[in-house]
N, C-alpha and C positions, 0 to 999 in steps of 0.2 A: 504493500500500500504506500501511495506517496507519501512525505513526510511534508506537510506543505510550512511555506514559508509562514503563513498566519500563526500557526502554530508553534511554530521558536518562539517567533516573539513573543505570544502569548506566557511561554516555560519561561522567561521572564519574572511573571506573575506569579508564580506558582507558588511561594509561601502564603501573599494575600488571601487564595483562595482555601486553601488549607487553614487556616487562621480561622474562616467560617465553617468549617468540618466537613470540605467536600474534600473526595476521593479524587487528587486532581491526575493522576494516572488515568484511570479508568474515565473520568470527564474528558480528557483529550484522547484517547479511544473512541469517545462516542463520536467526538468531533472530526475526528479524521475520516470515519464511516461516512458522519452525515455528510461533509465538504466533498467525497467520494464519490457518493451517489450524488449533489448537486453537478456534478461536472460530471456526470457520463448521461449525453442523450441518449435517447433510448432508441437502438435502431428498429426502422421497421418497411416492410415488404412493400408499403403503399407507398412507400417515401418520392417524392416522380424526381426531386432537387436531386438528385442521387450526389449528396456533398459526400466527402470525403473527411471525415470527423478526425481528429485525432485525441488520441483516447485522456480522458476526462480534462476535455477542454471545457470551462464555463463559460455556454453561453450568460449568465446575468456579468459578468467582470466584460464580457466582449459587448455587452449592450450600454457597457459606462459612458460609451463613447457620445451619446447624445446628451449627456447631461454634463459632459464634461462642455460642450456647443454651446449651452444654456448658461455657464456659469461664465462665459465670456462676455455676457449680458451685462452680469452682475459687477464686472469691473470696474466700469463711469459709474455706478452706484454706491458704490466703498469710498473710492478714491478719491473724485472730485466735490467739491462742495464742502460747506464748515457747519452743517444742520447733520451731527453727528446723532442727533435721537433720530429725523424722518430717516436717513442714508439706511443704519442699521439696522432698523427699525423695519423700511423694505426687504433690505437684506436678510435677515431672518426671517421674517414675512415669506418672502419664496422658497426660502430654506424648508421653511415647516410645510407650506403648500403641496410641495416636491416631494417632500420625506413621507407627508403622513397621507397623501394620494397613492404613494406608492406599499406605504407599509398597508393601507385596505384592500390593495388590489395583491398584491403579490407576496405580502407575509402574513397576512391573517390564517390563511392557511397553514403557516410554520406555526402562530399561536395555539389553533385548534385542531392541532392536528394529534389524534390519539391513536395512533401505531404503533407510537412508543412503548406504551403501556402493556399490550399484546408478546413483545420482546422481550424487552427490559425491565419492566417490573415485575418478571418471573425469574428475574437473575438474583441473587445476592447483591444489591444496586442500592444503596440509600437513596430515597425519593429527591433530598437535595441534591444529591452532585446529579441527578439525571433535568433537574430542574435548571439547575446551572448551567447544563451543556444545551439547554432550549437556548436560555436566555441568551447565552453566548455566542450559538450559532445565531440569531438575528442581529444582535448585535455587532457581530462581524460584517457583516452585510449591510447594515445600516452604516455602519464605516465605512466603507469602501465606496456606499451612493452618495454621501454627505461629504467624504471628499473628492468626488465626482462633479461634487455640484457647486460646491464652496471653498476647493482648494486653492485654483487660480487667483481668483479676486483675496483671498487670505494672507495669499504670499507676497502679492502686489501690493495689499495693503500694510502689511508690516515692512518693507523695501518703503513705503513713503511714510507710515506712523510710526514704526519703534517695534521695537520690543512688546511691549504692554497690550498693543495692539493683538498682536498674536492670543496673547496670553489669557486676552478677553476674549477672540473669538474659539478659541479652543473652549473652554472651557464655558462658553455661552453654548455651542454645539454639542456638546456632549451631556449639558444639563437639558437643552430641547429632545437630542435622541431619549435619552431616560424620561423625559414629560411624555413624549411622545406612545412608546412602548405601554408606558403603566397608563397610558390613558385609555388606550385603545384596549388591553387587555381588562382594564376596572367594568369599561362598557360591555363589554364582551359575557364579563363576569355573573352582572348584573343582571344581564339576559337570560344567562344559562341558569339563574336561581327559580327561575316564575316558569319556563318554559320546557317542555319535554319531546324526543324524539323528535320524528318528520317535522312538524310543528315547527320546532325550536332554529330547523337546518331552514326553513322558510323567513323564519323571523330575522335571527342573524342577517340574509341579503338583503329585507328591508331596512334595516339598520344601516349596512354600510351603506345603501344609498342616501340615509338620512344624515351620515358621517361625511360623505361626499359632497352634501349641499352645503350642510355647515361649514366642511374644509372652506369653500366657496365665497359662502355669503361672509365669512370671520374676516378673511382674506380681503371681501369690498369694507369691511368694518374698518380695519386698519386704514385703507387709505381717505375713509371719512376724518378718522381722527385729529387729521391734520389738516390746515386750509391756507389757502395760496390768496396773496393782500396782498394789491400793488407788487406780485410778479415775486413776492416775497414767501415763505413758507411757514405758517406759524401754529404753533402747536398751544391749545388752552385747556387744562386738564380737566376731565368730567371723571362721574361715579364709576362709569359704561366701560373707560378706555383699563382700568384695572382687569377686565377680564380678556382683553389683548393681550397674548404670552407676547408674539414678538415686540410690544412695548416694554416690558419686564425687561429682554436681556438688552435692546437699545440703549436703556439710561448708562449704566455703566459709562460708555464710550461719549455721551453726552455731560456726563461727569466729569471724566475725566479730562480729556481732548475738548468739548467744548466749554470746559469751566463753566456749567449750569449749576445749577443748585439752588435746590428746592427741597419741599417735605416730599411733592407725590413722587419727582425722580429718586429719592432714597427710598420711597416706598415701592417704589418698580421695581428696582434695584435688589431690596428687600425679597420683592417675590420670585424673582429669577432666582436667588439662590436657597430659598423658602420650599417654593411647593415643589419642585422636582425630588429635593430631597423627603419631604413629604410624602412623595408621592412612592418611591421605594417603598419606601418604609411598609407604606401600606402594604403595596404590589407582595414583599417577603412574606409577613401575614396570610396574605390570601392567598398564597400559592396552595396551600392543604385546599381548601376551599375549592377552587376555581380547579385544581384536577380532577378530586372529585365530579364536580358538577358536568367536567368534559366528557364525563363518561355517557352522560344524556347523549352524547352527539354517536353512540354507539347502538340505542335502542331503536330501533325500525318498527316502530309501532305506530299503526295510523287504520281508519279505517279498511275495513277488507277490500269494500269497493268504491274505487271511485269515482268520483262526478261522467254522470254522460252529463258532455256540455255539448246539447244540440248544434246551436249556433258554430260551434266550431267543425261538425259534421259537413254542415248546410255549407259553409265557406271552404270546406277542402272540395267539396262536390262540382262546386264551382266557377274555381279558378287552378281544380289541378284536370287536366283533361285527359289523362290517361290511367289504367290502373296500375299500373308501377308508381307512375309522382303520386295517387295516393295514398298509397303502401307505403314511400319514403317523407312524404308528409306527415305522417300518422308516425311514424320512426322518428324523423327528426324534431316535432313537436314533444313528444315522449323525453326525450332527450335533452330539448333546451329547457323543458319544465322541469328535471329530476334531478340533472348532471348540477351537481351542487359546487362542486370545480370550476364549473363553467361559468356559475352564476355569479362569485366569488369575482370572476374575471370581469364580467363584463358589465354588470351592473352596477357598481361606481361608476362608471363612464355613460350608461344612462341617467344616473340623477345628476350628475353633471351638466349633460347635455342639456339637460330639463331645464337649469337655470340660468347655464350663459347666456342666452339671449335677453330674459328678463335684469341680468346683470346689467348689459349694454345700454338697456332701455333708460333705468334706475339713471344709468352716471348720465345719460344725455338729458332727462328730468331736471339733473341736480346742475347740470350747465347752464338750462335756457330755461325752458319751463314745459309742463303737460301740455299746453294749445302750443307752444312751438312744434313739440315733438310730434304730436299729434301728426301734424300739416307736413311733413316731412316723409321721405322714404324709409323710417327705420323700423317699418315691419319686416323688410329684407333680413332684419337679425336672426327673423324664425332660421336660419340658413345657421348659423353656427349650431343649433342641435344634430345636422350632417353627421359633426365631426367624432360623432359618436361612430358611425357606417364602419372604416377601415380598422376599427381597432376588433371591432365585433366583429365582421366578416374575416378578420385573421384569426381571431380566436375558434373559429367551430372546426378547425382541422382537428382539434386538441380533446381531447377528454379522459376523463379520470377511468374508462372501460375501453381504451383504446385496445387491450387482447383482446377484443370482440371483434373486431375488426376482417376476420379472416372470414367471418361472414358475407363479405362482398363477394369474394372470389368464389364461392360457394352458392351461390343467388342466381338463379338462371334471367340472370339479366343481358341484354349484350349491348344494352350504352347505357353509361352512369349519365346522360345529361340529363335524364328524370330527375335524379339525385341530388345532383346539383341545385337545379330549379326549385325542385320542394323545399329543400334547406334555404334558400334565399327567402322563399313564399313563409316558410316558417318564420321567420327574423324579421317578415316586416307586419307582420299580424301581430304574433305575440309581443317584439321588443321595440319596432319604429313607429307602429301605427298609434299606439298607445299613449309614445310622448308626443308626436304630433299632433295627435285628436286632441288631447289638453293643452298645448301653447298654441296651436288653431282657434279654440273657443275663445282665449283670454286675449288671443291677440284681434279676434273680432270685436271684443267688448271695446279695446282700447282703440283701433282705429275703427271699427264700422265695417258696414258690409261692402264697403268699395274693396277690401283688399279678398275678398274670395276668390275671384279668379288669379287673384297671384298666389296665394296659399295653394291652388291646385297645379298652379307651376312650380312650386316649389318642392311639391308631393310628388311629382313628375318625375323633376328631374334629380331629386332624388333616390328613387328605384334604378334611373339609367345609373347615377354615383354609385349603388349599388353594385350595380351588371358589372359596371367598369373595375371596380374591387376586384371582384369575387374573381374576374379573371385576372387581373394584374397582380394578387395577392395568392394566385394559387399554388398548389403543391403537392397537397394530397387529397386523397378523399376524406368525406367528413365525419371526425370522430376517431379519424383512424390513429392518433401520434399521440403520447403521453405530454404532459402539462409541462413534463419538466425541459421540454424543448421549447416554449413558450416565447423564450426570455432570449433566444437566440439569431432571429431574422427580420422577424417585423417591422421595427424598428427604422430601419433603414428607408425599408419599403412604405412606411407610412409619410415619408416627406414630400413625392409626389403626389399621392392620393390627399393629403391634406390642401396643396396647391391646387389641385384640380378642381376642392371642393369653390374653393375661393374663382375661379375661372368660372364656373357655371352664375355662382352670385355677381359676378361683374356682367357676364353677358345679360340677367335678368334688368340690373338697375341700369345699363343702357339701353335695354328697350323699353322701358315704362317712359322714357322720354319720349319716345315716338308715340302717338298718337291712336287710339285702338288696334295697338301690334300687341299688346298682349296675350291677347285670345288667339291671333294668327301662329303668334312663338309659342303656346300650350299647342294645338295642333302638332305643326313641326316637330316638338318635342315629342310629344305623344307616338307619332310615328317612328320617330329615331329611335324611342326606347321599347316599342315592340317589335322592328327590327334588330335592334339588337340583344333584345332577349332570344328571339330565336335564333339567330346568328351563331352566338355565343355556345349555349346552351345544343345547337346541334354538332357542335363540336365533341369528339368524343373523350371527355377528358381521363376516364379512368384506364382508358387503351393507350393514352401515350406514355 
């Protein structure tokens, strides 16, 4: 087994850890297993990419690379200007936005996941050192995204402020990753005490989409707090802005470097190095607790049978026109409701989607006014819930039953484009239609019934955004590739398909200048995208 570099440095540590009465041998055992298995994708027979892997490469360390892109944002943010509370203040701001979008989508799964227990808690193992080798594997991970994200602008920024600089943001980031962690797991906690079984594994993905909006809306809170006078930046302390973390670790640096000083900046100050440690504290306590209760996530008890839900009969009947699309209709419907992996994955990024637009709407409100806005073209925003499409149509290759998979080859079918097709029809009933019927209705309340026929251009051309994914994102069949290849291609491939989506909203808002082309560009579109539905989809994807 490799002996990976994290790991030395870590053997570093190793009295600390012993100090609290784990078994740090056997903790760095486990962690060489689990870092093992994060880096070996998992080969499989559908794979069409046919790459050439070498062996226990990580994909998540080879995905750094776009966040390291992001943190070159963050540089004129650090560096330039002397409004040392707003600078850091944003700055950690994206930090937490970045970290705890990514810790719902892609390590909530490490928090709840009890596999563990099935292995190792039939070992001779004390519960803490296995407890410790969780927390340490996220932790590890959460290090390597955070200096991903914040190394660049950290090192630029100590090269221009000092030493002290450094010393604050270190230690401002590592008090956020530990807020971060025990926050998410407290809420997690607190769910798994009220709720049981299937139930519970439902409830959990409404949560993170409710953790996703909040990430969101916390995010527009912070840039309230502050307000721009005569071209200037000035910050006036309220009750409201105390529940701001990246207010908390800003003061410091506004303390210090901007020679501020005040009661609420020492009490920001205060809570930054306050509740994180608080927050442990708790997090160790509950750890009995909260394994226990993970255990719910092992009972499969739910009614015996369930729901016929007519209407979804009526609508496969409908718009799937052969009897294979709706055999893989009824399949992949099946699937995107159960695959609880799946939903993990993708549902942040629909409560997301759900409120960027209403985000955009809000800061143009608070520039001009409701009758300005009103009068203007910025119902076009309904178009950043798009940006949900490529991350979701990347994701249905994946699933947690991907050894089922050999079931295709087995199917006396002889073209997967049925397949393909149902699974797209499936994602836009169950997961697009659903947030666009709700920012449709609200965004009719806010501008009126003039903007309906662009909303049905938008629904349009959306489904083509769709088409255009599904083939530029392809690879395998769907379902077919385990989770833990996820974190490894996408990434890349979602910078043109994000571009693209922005190309279709440009050619929309320059035709509402012209004069009843509206209606004329829905047609044309309309055409283009059932031409290229069939186009596409007669292509025989799972034979090449």
């Amino acid at each position: 087994m490799k002996d990976f570099r994290t790991l030395k440095i870590l053997d570093r540590f190793r009295g600390l850890f012993e100090r609290f009465g784990i078994d740090y041998p056997v903790m760095r055992k486990i962690l060489a297993v689990k870092l093992t298995m994060d880096g070996r994708g998992t080969p499989t027979v559908f794979n069409q990419q046919k790459k050439k892997q070498k062996p226990e490469e990580n994909g998540f360390i080879k995905s750094l690379g776009m966040y390291v892109l992001i943190s070159i944002v963050l540089i004129p943010i650090v560096n330039f200007g002397q409004n040392y509370l707003y600078q850091m203040s944003i700055f950690f701001g994206v930090v937490m936005f970045l970290v705890m979008t990514s810790m719902i989508s892609d390590f909530s799964n490490v928090l709840l996941d009890v596999k563990d227990k099935s292995i190792l808690h039939t070992k001779p193992i004390e519960k803490r050192t296995i407890n410790a080798a969780k927390t340490v594997h996220i932790c590890l991970y959460l290090f390597f995204l955070t200096m991903a994200i914040a190394g660049i602008p950290v090192v630029i920024g100590t090269v221009t402020h000092g030493l002290i600089f450094l010393i604050f943001s270190i230690f401002g980031l590592m008090f956020i990753n530990l807020f971060i962690v025990v926050f998410t797991a407290l809420i997690y906690n607190f769910i798994l005490r009220f709720f049981d079984g299937e139930k519970l594994k439902d409830v959990i993905n409404y949560v993170q989409i409710g953790l996703s909006i909040a990430v969101m809306v916390g995010y527009q809170l912070l840039g309230r707090a502050f307000s721009f006078v005569d071209m200037k930046i000035t910050f006036s302390p309220s009750w409201w802005h105390f529940f701001i973390p990246p207010i908390w670790f800003g003061a410091p640096f506004a303390l210090y470097f901007g020679h501020q000083s005040n009661k609420f900046l020492w009490l920001y100050f205060l809570l930054a190095f306050l509740i994180p440690v608080i927050s442990i504290m708790i997090y160790i306590r509950m750890i009995p607790s909260f394994e226990r209760n993970l255990q719910k996530l092992s009972n499969h008890s739910r009614k015996s049978k369930p729901r016929e839900r007519r209407w979804k009969n009526w609508l496969m009947h409908t718009i799937c026109r052969s009897r294979e699309e709706k055999v893989f209709f009824r399949f992949a419907d099946h699937m995107m409701r159960n695959e609880r992996e799946f939903r993990l994955k993708v549902y942040p990024s629909l409560g997301m989607s759900l409120v960027i637009p209403f985000i955009f709407i809000f800061n143009q409100i608070h520039m001009t006014s409701f009758a300005d806005m009103v009068s203007t073209k910025w119902y076009l925003a309904i178009y950043f819930s798009s940006l949900m499409i490529p991350t979701a149509v990347s994701m249905m290759k994946y699933s947690g039953k991907y050894k089922g998979a050999w079931i295709y080859k087995t199917a006396p079918v002889e073209n997967y484009a049925p397949l393909f097709s149902a699974v797209l029809k499936v994602f836009i009933v169950d997961l697009y239609l659903p947030v666009f019927l709700i920012q449709s209705v609200i965004f009719v309340f806010i501008f009126g019934f003039k903007i309906v026929l662009d909303l049905l251009v938008v629904f349009v051309a959306s489904i083509l955004y769709m088409v255009i994914c599904s083939r530029f994102l392809k690879g395998s069949l769907p379902f077919s590739e385990s989770f833990e290849n996820a974190r490894q291609s996408a990434g890349v491939k979602l910078i043109p398909a994000l571009i693209l989506a922005g190309v279709f909203w440009g050619i929309h808002f320059a035709v509402t200048f012209i004069p009843y082309r509206v209606f004329s560009y829905l047609i044309l579109l309309l055409g283009i995208t059932i031409f290229s539905w069939k186009m596409v989809y007669r292509m025989v994807w799972g034979d090449s």
